[in-house]
C-alpha positions as CSV (number, residue, x, y, z in Angstrom):
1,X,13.8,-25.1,-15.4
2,X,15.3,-23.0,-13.0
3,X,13.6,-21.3,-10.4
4,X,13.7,-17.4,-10.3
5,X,12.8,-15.7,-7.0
6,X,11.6,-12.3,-7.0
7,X,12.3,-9.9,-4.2
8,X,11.4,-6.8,-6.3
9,X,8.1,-6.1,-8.2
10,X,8.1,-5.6,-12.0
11,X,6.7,-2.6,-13.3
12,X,4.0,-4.3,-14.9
13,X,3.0,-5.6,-11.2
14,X,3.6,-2.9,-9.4
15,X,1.1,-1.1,-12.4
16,X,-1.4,-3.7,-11.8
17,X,-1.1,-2.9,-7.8
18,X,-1.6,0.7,-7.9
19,X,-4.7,0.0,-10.2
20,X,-5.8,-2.4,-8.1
21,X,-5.5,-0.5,-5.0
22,X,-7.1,2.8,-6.8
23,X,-10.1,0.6,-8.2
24,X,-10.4,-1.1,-4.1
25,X,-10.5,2.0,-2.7
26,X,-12.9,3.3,-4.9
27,X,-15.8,0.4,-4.5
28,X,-15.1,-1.2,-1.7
29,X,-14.2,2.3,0.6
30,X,-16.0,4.8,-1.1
31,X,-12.9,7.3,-1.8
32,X,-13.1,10.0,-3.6
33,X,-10.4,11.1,-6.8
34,X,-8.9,13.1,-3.8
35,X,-8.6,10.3,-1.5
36,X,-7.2,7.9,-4.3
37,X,-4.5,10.7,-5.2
38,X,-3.4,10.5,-1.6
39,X,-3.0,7.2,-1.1
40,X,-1.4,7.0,-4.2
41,X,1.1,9.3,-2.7
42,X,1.3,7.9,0.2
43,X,1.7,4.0,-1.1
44,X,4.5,5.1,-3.7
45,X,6.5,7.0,-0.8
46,X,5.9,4.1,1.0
47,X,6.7,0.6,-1.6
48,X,6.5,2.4,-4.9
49,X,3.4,-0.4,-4.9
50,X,6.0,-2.9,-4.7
51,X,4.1,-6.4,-3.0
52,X,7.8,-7.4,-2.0
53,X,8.8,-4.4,-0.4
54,X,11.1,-5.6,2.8
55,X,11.8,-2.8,5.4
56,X,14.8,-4.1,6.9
57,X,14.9,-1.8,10.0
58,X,11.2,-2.9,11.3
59,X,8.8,-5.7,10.2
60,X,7.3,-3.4,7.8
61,X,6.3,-5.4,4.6
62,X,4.2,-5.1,1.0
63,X,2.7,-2.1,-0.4
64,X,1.1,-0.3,2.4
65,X,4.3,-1.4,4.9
66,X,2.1,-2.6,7.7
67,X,4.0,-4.2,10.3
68,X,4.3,-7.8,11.0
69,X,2.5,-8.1,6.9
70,X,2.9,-11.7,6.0
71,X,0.8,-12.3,2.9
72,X,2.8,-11.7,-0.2
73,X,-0.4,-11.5,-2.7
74,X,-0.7,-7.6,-3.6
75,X,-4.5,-8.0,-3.2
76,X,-4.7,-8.9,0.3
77,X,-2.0,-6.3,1.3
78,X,-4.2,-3.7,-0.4
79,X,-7.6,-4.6,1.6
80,X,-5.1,-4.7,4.8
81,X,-4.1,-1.7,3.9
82,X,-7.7,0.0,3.2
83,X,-8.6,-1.4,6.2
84,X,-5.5,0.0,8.7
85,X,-6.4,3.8,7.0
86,X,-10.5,3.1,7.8
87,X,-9.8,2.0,11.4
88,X,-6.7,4.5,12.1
89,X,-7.7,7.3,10.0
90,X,-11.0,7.3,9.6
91,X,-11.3,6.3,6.1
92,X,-9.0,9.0,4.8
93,X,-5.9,8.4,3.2
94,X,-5.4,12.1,3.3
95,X,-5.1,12.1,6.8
96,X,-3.1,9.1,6.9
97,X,-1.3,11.3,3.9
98,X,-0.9,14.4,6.5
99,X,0.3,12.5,9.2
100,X,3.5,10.5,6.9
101,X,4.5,14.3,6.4
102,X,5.0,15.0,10.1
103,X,6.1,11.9,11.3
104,X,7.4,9.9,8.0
105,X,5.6,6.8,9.0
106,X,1.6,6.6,9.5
């Protein structure tokens, strides 16, 4: 068979990623509805939830474009990403929301 390779999500994955990332958030960080709705926001202005998002200006990769990203499993991108907001932003994704509006990066 011939192999396919992927450099864009499907819908279906990129579904699957957003749910995952809402349901991560939720037990694993403690967000609130209005914390997942932000980073909702701010992951679909970011990959759309696309795990094979490639910035090609920076070394910005996956759903939550963190730089220098090099796994390509949505899951582990997720908890890196989770993790960047706690440290950076204090937990909040609506302040890592906030500062994407000013700056268009966070």
């Amino acid at each position: 068979p011939k192999l396919i390779l992927h450099t864009k999500a499907t819908t279906s994955e990129k579904q699957r990623n957003k749910a995952t990332a809402i349901e991560y958030s939720r037990i694993a960080f403690g967000y609130s509805q209005r914390e997942s709705d932000c980073l909702v926001t701010l992951w679909t202005r970011e990959s759309r939830f696309d795990h094979l998002a490639d910035n090609p200006t920076s070394t910005a990769y996956g759903i939550g474009q963190l730089l220098s990203e090099t796994s390509k499993d949505p899951r582990v991108q997720i908890l890196r990403g989770l993790r960047y907001i706690e440290v950076r932003y204090n937990n909040s994704a609506c302040r890592a929301l906030k500062f994407h509006n000013r700056k268009g990066w966070y």
